[in-house]
C-alpha positions in Angstrom: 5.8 -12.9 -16.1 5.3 -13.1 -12.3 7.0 -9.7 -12.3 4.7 -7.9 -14.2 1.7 -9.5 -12.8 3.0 -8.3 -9.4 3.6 -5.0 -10.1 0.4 -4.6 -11.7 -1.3 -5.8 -9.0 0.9 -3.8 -6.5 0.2 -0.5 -7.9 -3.9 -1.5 -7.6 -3.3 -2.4 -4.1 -1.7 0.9 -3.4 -3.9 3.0 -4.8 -7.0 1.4 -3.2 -4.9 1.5 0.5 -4.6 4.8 -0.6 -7.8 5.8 -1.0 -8.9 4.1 1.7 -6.7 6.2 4.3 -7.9 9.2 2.4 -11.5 8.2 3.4 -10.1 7.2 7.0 -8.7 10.8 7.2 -11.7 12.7 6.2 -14.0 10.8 7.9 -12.1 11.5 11.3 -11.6 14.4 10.5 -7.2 13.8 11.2 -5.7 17.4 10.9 -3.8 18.1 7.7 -0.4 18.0 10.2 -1.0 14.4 10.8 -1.9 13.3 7.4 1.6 13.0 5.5 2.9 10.9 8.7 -0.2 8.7 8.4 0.3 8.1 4.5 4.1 7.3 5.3 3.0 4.8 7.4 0.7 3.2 5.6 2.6 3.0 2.2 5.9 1.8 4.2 3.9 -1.1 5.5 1.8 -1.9 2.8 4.9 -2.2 0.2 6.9 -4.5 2.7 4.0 -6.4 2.5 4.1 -6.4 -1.4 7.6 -7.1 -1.5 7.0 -10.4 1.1 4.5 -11.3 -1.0 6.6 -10.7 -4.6 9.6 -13.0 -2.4 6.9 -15.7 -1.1 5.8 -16.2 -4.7 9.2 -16.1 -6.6 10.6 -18.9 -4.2 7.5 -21.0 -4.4 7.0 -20.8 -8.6 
């Protein structure tokens, strides 16, 4: 159960961060070079901070 609410709530999250650089990048106008490198980032980051999250509540439930 705390699997699936996880990954439902992880694939939200990563499509709103997602969107949100998308917004950051056309609103700074970041050339189309820099963009992959900047998503890379972003989604690196924000899923070791899903998968902290996913450990932090397994160990704790």
């Amino acid at each position: 159960m705390v699997l699936t609410i996880t990954i439902l709530f992880s694939l939200f999250y990563l499509y709103q961060i997602n969107k949100m650089t998308f917004a950051l990048c056309q609103s700074r106008e970041i050339p189309d070079e820099k963009q992959p490198k900047i998503y890379r980032t972003v989604n690196i980051l924000i899923t070791i901070l899903i998968l902290s999250l996913y450990v932090e509540v397994f160990f704790n439930v």
